[in-house]
N, C-alpha and C positions, 0 to 999 in steps of 0.2 A: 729675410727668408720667407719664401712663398709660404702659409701656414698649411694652405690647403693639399700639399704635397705630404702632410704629416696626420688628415684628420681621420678620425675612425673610419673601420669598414662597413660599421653601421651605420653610416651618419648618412647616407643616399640610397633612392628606391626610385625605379621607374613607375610611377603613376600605372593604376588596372587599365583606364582608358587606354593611354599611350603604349602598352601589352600588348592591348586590344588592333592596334593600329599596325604594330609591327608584325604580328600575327596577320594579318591578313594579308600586308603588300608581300608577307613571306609563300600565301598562298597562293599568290599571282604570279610570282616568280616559277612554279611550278605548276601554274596549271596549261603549259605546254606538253606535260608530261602525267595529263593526271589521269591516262588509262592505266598506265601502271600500278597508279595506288589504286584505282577503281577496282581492278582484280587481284589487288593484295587483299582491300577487303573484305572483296567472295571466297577469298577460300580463308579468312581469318573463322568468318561464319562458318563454313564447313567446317573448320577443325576444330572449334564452339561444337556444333553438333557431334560431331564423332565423338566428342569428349562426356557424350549424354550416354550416349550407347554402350562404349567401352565397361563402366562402373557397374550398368546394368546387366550387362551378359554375366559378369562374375555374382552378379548377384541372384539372377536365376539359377545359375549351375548351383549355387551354394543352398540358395534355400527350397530348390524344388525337387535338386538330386542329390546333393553332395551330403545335408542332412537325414535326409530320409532314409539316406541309404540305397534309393533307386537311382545307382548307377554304372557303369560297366567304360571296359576303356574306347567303347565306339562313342559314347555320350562325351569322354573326357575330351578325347582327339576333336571331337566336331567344335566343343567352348571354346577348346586350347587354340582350334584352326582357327575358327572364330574372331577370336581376340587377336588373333594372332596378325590377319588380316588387315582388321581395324587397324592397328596397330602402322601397319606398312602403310596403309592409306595416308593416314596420320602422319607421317613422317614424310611421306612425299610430297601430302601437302602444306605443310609448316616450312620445306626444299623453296616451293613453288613460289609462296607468300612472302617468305624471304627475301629471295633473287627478284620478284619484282619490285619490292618494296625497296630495299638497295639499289637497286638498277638505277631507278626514279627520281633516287636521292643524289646519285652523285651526276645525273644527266641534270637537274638542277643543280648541284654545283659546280658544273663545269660552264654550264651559262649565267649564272650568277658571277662567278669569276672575269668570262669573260667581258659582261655589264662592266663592272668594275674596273678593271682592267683597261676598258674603252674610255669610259668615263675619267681617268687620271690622264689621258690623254688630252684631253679638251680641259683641264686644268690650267691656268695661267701661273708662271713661274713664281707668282706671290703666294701663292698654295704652297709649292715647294720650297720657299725658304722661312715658311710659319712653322711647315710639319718636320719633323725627324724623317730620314729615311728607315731606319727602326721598324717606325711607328706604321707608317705605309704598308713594308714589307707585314707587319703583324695582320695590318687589317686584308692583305689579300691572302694570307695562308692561316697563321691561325684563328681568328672572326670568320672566312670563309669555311675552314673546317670545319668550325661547331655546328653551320649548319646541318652537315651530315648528321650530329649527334641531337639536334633538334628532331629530325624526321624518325630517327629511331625512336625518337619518344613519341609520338604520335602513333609510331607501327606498334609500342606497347602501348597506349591506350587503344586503338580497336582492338587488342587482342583479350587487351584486360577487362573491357566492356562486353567483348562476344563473352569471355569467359564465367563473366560475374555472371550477366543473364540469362543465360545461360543453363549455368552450374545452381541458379537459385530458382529457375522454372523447376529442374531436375528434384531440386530438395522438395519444392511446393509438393510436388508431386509427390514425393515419398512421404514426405508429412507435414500437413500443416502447421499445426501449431509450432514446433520448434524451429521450422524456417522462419516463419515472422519472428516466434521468439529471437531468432540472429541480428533482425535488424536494429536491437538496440544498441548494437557496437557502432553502424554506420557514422550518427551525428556526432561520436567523437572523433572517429574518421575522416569526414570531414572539415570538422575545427582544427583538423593535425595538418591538415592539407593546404587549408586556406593561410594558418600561421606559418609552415615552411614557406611559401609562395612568397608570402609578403617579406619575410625574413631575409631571406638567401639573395631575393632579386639586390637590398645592398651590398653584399657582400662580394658576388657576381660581379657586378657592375664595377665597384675597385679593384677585384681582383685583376679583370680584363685590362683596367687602366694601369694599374703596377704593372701589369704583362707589359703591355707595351712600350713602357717607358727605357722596363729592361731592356727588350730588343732593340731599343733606340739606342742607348749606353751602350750595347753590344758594338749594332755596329759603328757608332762613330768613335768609339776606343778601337777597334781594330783597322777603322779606315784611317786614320788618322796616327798611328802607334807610334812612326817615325817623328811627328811635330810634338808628340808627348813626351818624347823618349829626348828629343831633341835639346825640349826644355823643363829638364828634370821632373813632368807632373805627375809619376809616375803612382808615387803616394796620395796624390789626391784624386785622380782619376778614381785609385782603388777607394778611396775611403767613400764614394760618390758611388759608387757603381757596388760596395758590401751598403750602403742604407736604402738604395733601392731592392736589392735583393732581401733586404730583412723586409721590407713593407711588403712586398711579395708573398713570403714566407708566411708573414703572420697572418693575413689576408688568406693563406691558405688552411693555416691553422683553427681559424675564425669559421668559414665552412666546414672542415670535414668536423668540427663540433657540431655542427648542428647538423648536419649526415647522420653523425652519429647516432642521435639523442632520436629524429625525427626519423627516420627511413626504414630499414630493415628491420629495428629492434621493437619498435613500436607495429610495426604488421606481424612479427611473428607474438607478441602479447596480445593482440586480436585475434587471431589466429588459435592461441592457447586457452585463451578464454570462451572462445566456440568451440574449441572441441571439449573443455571442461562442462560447459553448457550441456553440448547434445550426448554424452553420454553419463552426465548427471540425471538427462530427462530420460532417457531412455532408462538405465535404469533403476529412476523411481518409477515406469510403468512396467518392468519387471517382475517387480513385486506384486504386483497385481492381474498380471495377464504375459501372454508369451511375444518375445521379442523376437523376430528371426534375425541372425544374425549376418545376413545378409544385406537386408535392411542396413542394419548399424554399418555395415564393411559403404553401402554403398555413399548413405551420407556423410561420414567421415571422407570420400572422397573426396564427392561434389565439395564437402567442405573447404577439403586441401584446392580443388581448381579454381575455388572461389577465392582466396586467400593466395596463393601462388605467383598468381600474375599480377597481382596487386602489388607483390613485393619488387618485380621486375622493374615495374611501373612508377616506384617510388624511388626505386635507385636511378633511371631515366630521369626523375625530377630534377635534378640539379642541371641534365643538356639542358633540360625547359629555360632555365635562369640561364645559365651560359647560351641558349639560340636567341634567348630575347635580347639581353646586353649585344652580344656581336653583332646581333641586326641592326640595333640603335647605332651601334658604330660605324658598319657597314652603310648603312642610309644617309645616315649624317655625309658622307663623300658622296653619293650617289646625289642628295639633295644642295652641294655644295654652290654655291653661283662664283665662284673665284674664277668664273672662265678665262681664256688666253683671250687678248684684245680683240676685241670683234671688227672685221674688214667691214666693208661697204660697196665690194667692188664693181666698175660701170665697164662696162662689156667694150673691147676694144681697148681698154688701157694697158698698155705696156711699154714696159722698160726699153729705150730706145741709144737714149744718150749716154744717162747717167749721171745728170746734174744732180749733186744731192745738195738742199741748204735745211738752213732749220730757222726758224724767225719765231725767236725770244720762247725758245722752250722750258717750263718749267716741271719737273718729276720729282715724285717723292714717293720711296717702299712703303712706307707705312701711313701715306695719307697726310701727318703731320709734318715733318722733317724735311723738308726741300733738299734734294742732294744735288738736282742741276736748278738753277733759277737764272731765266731773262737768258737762256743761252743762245747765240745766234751766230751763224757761219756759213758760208758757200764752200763747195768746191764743185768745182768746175769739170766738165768733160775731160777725162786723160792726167789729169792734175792730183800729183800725190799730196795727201795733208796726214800730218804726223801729230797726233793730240800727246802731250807733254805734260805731265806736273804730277805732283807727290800721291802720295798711294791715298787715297780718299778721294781725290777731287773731284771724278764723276767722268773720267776715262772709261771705266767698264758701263758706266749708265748711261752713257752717249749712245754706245753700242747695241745696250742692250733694249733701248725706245727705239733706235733704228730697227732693228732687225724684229722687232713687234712683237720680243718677249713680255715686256708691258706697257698697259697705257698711259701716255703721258696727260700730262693736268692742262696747263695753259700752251696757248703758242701751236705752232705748226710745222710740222716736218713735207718738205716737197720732195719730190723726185721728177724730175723732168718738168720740173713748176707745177706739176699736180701732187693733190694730197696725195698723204701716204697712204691713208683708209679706202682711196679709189682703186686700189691695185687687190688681186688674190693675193692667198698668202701664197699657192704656188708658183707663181709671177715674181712675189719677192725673194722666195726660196729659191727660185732657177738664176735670180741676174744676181741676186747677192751671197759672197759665200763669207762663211767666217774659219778662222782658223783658231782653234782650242788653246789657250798655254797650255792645258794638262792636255796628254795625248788618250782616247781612250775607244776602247774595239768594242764593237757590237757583238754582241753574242749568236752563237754560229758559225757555222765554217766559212774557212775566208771568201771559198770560192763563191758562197750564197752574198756575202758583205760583197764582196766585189764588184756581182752582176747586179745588188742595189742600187749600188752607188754608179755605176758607170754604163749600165745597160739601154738609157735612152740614149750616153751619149757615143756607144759603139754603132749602135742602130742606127743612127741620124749619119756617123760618117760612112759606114756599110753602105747605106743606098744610096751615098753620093760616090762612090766608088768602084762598087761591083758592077756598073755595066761597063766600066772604064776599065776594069780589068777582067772582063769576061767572066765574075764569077757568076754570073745568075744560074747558068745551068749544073754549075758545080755544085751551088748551095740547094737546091731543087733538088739534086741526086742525092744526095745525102742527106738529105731534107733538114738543115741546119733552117731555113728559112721559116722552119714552122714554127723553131725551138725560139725565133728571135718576136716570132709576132706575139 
């Protein structure tokens, strides 16, 4: 038994460099689109500033009318209108910041997908029978999703940096000493941050990989249910497929402990302990001189908008570890070399006869294991050959080094007494066809499958026909001829 299928979720952590790495090509993937975050930032800033204003307008009314007593309901209505305003501002631009900041994120991942997407295309079928289909399907929907949930964590930190700076110019301002008094919380703030980081990135990392494995067990028990079903493995399927979902399970259990311990519950005891702070100092300077309590209303604010979004920010922490693992994932295919056999094609080589031979071809799937060796055979123009013998022999591997699903090791495949590598692959895809034992439809409606498949070759007999049957001007009027070009 593999051990490594069984080891802790702490036992792996992506290197800060290698973070550092995936971070970045993740910012290149998007910086086709980086007006949008550009002006999600301007207006994070403005809602930063509006958020300086707000505190203070209630803090004038409080402590220049509201106290004193000089004040009347045309003074109430102008702060009430006042705030009121801000307020709407505020909300329209938080609308604004949003919509582009989301916009951005899923126009990067719809071309991110699509990369990927392309890239499993130029895959050589030896990718395909290493990885699970599962596993695939994971890394294009959920490794691609997370990115979404990575940019959201990005949109809370500008928001929670305009905020903090913000909201702690705001406090400066109101009073010095007990703002900096605040910043003793920071450095364990930051020890809280740098330990979740380092922590979660292994947990993450397994997590994603159990994820997958699942989806892999998913689908090849459900594609497969009839040959399980067939040969009673029904029980064991299950017993294989409840140990994956427990490694899963626990793996998840493993993180939201440390969510727990490290995220919310620790910013609102920071949190608690600032506001213990500034109105323990306020007031002991009570006792000694007058506090307006406006004052007090308005750093208790800034407090909270200093503190507030930092909480956002920390729950966002965990996309951070889930956008860096699925990038690692995601890249790993994107930087794969398992390409499909690479042609060599010389201009003017085509398929004419059809002579195919092979002189002493040797193949093998994994490198080691020879499954055709020294194989050699002609056939000839017009000449059917029937390949024969028991289920292993290298019937399907004849076919499948013909048809250029992979590369073969020694020896040489001809066609028309030229190499095979001297042909395109379109070349070889037009003169050669295969027929599936399993029968299987492309996705789509048939009519779209149809004109794929058969559209160059309606086209090709169309123009040898339609002047022979007078369609030219038929197809012109109706203008079918435009829909064919």
């Amino acid at each position: 038994m593999d051990n490594s299928k069984h080891e802790s979720a702490w036992s792996k952590s992506i290197p800060f460099g290698e973070q550092m790495r995936i971070i970045g090509r993740l910012f290149r993937y998007a910086a086709p689109y980086k007006w949008y975050f550009y002006f999600s930032v301007g207006f994070s800033i403005a809602v930063a500033v509006i958020n300086i204003f707000l505190p203070r307008i209630i803090q004038v009314y409080m402590d220049s009318h509201l106290v004193v007593g000089h004040t009347d309901f045309a003074v109430m209505w102008f702060f009430a209108g006042l705030y009121l305003f801000g307020m709407i501002v505020k909300a329209i631009m938080q609308f604004v910041q949003s919509y582009l900041y989301e916009m951005g994120a899923e126009y990067m991942l719809e071309h991110t997908r699509r990369r990927l997407f392309s890239k499993l295309h130029t895959l050589g079928m030896r990718y395909f029978d290493q990885t699970p289909s599962g596993s695939i399907l994971s890394r294009l929907t959920n490794d691609t999703m997370a990115f979404a949930n990575f940019w959201a964590l990005f949109n809370s930190l500008v928001v929670t940096v305009s905020a903090m700076v913000s909201s702690f110019i705001a406090m400066y301002v109101v009073d010095i000493k007990i703002s900096l008094w605040l910043l003793v919380f920071m450095p364990f703030l930051f020890v809280m941050v740098w330990y979740y980081q380092r922590y979660s990135t292994r947990v993450y990392r397994r997590m994603r990989e159990r994820l997958s494995v699942l989806n892999a067990k998913l689908a090849e028990g459900i594609t497969g249910i009839s040959v399980i079903q067939q040969f009673r493995q029904e029980k064991r399927i299950n017993q294989e497929f409840n140990g994956t979902n427990d490694q899963y399970y626990n793996t998840r259990k493993a993180m939201i402990r440390i969510n727990s311990l490290l995220l919310n519950p620790m910013i609102n005891l920071f949190y608690a302990l600032g506001t213990v702070l500034v109105l323990g100092m306020f007031g002991v300077r009570g006792l000694h001189s007058y506090v307006a309590a406006g004052v007090i209303y308005a750093f208790i604010t800034y407090l909270n908008n200093f503190y507030n979004p930092m909480s956002e920010m920390m729950d966002r922490l965990s996309d951070f570890q889930d956008g860096v693992v699925a990038g690692s994932r995601v890249f790993r295919i994107m930087d794969d070399d398992t390409l499909e056999p690479q042609q060599h094609p010389v201009d003017g080589a085509e398929i004419t006869r059809g002579k195919i031979e092979f002189r002493h071809v040797t193949f093998s799937y994994d490198g080691k294991n020879p499954v055709l060796h020294d194989v050699s055979f002609v056939a000839e123009p017009g000449q059917t050959v029937a390949l024969v013998g028991e289920t292993g022999s290298g019937k399907t591997s004849i076919i499948n080094v013909m048809m250029r699903f992979y590369e073969f090791g020694e020896g040489q495949i001809l066609i028309d007494d030229r190499n095979i590598r001297d042909y395109s692959i379109s070349e070889l895809r037009k003169k050669m066809g295969l027929v599936l034992q399993e029968p299987f439809m492309f996705f789509g409606r048939w009519l779209q499958i149809f004109e794929c498949l058969m559209k160059k070759l309606v086209i090709k007999r169309l123009e040898q026909q339609r002047d022979l049957c007078k369609l030219t001007s038929l197809l012109k009027r109706y203008r079918i001829s435009k829909m064919l070009e």
